[in-house]
C-alpha positions, 0 to 999 in steps of 0.5 A: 500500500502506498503511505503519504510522506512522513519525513520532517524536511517537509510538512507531515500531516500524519498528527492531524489525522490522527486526532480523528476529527471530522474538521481539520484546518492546516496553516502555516507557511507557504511552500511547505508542503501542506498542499502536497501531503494532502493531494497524497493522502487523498489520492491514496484514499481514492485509488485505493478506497475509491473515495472520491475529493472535492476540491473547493475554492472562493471565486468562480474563476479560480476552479476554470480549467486552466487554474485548476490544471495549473494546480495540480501540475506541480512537478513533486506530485507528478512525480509521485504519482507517476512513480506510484500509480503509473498516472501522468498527471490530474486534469479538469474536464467540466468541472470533474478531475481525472488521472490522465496517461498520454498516449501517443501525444494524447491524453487519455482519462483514467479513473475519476479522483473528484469534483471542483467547486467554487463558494461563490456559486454554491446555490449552483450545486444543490440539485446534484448529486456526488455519492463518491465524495468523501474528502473535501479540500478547501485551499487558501480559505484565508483570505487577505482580501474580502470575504464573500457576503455569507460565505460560510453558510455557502461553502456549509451549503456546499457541503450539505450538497454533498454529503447530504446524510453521509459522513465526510472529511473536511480539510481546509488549507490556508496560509498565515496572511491574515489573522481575521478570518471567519471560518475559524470565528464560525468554528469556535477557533481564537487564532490569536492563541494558536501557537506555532507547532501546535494542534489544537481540538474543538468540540462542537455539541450539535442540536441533536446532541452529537459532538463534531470535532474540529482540529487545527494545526498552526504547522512548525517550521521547517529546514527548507527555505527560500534565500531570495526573502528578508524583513518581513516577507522571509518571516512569513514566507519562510518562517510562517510568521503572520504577514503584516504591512508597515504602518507607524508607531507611537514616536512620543511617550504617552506621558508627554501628551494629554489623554482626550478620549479612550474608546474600543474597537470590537470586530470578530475575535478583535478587539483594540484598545485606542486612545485619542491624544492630544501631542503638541496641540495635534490629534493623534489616535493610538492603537493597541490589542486588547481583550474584550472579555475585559470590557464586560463591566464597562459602562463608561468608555465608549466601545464600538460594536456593530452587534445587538447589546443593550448597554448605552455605551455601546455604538455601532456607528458614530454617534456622538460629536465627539467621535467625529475628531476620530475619523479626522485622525483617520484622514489626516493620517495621524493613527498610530499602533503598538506594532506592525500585526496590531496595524494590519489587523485593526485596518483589516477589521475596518474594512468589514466594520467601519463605524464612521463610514456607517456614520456618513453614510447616515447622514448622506442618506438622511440629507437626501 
């Protein structure tokens, strides 16, 4: 029988399957070979089990026949799969994957390995039928960009699909480009505490009082790297470090200047802790992490939040005359942050969140 990889040059997911989970999520750095071992695994359980892959991405552009066959032209698993199982290669054909040998310059299509799908157009796939499918593969499900509207009641729509009454096995392959992400919300995951060569497992008690289990692994580090990286990209790229962009820091000490107005930011897992100051007679906004759990009894700072509560100190918009000198900060490119991910991930939320967006926005249409 032939086994997937089980070295440590590369990545091994051997511990992760062995937690037996009926979720499991693989992150980490690029290039590690998260992809490759599971494409293996999978292809073993389909020539050998006849269980069939479906292979998931976000956009209806990333499962056309071109992307998809460029990502399954990767020399390593061509090479494998050739040595192991005398195939030469995976193709697309209409949305379904096939081995394929060439034969006299021709490629001739070998036995079904699965099915492609894209989140964005799961309404599409629900009067279908995929009998054979009992591994799911969803790749790059972090995101640095924007989420889809409802995306994670469409790729469980995807799912429902296709396991219908069956039992099944998710996987879901990201890369370490950005903490905000809400499948791992969904799934009950705080990514900020995931350690590095850690796996870490969740149990989810269903209405029927069945228990589902998630597992994540936030992948070691491994022996191999690119020298062409440094500064922050060779931490990422080559180390698994969380990618973060250059944004500026306090260059003052709080001492020296005058605290005008302390208010929250809460956004999904997120939540930061901000100061408006007053620093030689200009505004400056400060920003750092925070935990919301903290915030439970505070009735006097202002926190913004765009969920249901009830307590008066809470706003999911500017609301006050006062919270008109934040976005002036924000304007005037005067917001400074503790360090770079603190950055990153307090602009990304806002992006999905913006409370004074939500505020002029209001008032446009109100003039109308």
């Amino acid at each position: 029988m032939v086994k997937p990889y089980n070295g440590n040059k590369f990545y091994n997911g051997h511990d992760l399957l062995k937690t037996g989970s009926t979720w499991l999520a693989c992150i980490g750095r690029r290039a590690n070979g998260k992809s490759f071992w599971w494409l293996q695994f999978f292809i073993i359980d389909c020539l050998e089990h006849g269980n069939q892959m479906a292979y998931v991405r976000r956009q209806d552009n990333e499962v056309k026949k071109k992307s998809v066959d460029k990502y399954f032209e990767d020399d390593a698993l061509v090479k494998w799969l050739q040595k192991n199982y005398d195939y030469d290669g995976i193709v697309c054909d209409k949305d379904e994957l096939y081995f394929f040998k060439r034969d006299e310059k021709k490629i001739v299509n070998g036995t079904k390995l699965g099915n492609v799908f894209s989140v964005s157009t799961a309404r599409n796939y629900k009067s279908l039928h995929f009998d054979k499918i009992y591994n799911v593969l969803y790749e790059e499900f972090i995101t640095d960009g924007l989420y889809l509207e409802n995306e994670w009641n469409n790729f469980n729509s995807i799912l429902s699909t296709i396991f219908r009454l069956r039992m099944g096995r998710v996987v879901l392959i990201g890369n370490t480009i950005s903490r905000s992400c809400p499948y791992l919300t969904e799934m009950g995951v705080d990514i900020r505490k995931l350690q590095q060569g850690s796996i870490n497992t969740v149990e989810h008690i269903k209405a029927d009082g069945n228990r589902v289990y998630l597992s994540i692994e936030y992948t070691p580090d491994i022996e191999t790297k690119n020298g062409i990286f440094f500064g922050k990209a060779e931490k990422s790229i080559n180390n698994g470090m969380w990618e973060s962009e250059e944004y500026p820091h306090l260059f003052f000490k709080l001492e020296e200047c005058e605290k005008l107005l302390t208010f929250y930011f809460i956004h999904g897992d997120f939540c930061f802790k901000c100061y408006l100051l007053d620093f030689k007679d200009k505004l400056y906004l400060y920003i750092y992490p925070y935990e919301a759990d903290r915030l439970e009894y505070n009735n006097r700072d202002d926190i913004f939040f765009n969920g249901f509560t009830t307590r008066d100190n809470v706003y999911n918009g500017a609301r006050k005359k006062r919270h008109a000198k934040l976005w002036e900060c924000f304007k005037l490119g005067r917001v400074l942050y503790s360090d770079n991910l603190c950055g990153t991930e307090f602009n990304k939320c806002l992006k999905s969140f913006n409370p004074w967006i939500l505020q002029r926005a209001s008032r446009t249409s109100q003039s109308r």
